[in-house]
C-alpha positions in Angstrom: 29.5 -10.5 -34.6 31.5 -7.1 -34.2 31.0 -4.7 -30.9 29.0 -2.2 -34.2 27.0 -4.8 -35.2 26.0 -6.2 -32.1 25.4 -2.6 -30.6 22.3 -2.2 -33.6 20.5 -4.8 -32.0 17.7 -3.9 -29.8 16.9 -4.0 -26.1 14.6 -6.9 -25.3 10.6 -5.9 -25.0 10.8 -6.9 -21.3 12.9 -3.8 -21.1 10.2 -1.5 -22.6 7.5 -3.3 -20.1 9.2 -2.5 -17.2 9.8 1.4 -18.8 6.1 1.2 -18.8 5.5 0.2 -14.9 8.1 2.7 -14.2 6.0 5.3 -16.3 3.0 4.2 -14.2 5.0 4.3 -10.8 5.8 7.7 -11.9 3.1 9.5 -12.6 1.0 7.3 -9.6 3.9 8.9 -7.2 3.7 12.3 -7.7 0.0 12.8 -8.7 -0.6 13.2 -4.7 0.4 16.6 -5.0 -1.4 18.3 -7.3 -4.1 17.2 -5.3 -2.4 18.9 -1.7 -5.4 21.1 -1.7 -8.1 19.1 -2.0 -6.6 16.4 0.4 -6.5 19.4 2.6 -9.8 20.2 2.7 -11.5 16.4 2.8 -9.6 15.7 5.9 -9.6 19.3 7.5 -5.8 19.7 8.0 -3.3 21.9 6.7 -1.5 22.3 3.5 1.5 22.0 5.3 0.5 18.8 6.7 -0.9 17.4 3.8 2.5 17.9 1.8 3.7 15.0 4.2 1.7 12.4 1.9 4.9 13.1 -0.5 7.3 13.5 2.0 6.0 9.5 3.5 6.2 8.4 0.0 9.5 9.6 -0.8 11.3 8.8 2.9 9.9 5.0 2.4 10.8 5.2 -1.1 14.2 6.4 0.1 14.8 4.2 3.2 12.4 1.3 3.1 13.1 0.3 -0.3 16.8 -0.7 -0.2 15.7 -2.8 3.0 13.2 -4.4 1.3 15.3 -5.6 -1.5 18.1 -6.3 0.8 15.7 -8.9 2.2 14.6 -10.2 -1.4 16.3 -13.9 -2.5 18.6 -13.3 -5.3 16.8 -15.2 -7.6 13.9 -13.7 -6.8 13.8 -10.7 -9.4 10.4 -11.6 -11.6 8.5 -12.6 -8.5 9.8 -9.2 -6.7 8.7 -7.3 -9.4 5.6 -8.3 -9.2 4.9 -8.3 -5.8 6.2 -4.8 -5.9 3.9 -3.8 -8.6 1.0 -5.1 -6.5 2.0 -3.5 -3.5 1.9 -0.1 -5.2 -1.1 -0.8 -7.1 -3.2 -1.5 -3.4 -1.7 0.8 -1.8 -2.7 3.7 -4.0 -6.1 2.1 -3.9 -6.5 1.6 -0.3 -4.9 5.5 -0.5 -8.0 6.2 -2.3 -10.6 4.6 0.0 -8.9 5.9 3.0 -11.0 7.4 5.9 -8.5 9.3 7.7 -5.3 10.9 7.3 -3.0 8.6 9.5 -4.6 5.8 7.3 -3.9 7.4 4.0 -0.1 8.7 5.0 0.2 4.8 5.9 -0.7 3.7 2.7 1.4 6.6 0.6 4.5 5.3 2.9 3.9 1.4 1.9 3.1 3.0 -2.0 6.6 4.6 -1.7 8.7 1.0 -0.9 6.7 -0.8 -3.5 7.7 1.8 -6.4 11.4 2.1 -5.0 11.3 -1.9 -4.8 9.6 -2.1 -8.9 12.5 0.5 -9.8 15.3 -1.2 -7.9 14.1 -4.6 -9.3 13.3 -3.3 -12.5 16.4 -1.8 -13.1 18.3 -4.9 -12.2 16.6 -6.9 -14.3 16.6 -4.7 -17.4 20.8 -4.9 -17.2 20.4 -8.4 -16.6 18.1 -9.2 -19.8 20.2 -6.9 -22.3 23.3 -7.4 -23.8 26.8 -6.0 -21.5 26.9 -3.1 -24.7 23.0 -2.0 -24.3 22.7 -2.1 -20.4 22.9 1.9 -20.3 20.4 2.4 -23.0 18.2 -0.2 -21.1 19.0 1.5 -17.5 18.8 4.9 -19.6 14.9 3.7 -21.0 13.4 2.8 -17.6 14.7 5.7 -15.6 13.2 7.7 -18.9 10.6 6.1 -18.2 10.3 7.1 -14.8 11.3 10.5 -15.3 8.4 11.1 -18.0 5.8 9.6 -15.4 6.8 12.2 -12.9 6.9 15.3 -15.3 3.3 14.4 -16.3 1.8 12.9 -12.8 1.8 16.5 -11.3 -0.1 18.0 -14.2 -2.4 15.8 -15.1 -3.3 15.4 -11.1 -4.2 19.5 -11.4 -6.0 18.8 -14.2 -8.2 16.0 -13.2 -8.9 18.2 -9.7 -10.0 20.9 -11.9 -12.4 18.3 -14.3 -13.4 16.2 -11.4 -13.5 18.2 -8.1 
């Protein structure tokens, strides 16, 4: 098969699954502040000192991340993703039934390491399951996918504070 030929083919669907968590991730990220205001006024604090929910998120997401897929087994990439996933889906619920502030910055901060862990993971494993030609497009299709969660999670969080309350 010629490098043209063999460039038409298609990434794998486990490529587009993963753009899909990272669309999730995305928009599940950044939703937190559209809703600075009324996170605000539930717990009494500052605006100020509710922006820190994104600054948690993004330092863990940062910093805790790479430490936590330093500490991964190699072979463990499937597993890895999934526990990531988890993590970040009960964090953001346990962010939602939080009772206090500290609580809920806690639970932003371990939300932020499970998305940069899903990403990190998901990323490797996209190059890994696509041919050496498509493993830009595939890199290129879940950081796309990231990227459109983030645009829309800010939004649609205003949005749904103006429907909802």
């Amino acid at each position: 098969m010629s490098d043209y030929s063999s460039s038409r083919v298609g990434l794998p669907a486990t490529v587009y699954l993963i753009a899909i968590g990272a669309f999730a991730l995305g928009m599940a990220s950044y939703v937190t502040a559209g809703l600075m205001p009324m996170i605000a006024g539930a717990f009494s604090i500052s605006l100020a000192m509710a922006a820190q929910l994104v600054t948690a998120f993004t330092l863990a997401y940062g910093l805790g991340s790479p430490l936590a897929v330093a500490l991964l087994p190699a072979r463990a990439q499937r597993s890895g993703l999934l526990i990531a996933l988890g993590v970040f889906v009960l964090a953001n619920g346990a962010s939602a039934l939080a009772s206090g502030f500290g609580s809920l910055l806690t639970w932003r901060a371990i939300a932020g390491i499970g998305a940069g862990v899903y990403l990190a993971l998901g990323i490797a494993a996209a190059a890994g399951v696509s041919a050496p030609q498509q493993r830009g497009k595939a890199i290129g299709v879940i950081m796309g996918g990231m990227a459109g969660g983030t645009v829309l999670g800010v939004p649609l969080s205003l949005l749904l504070a103006q429907q909802l309350g």
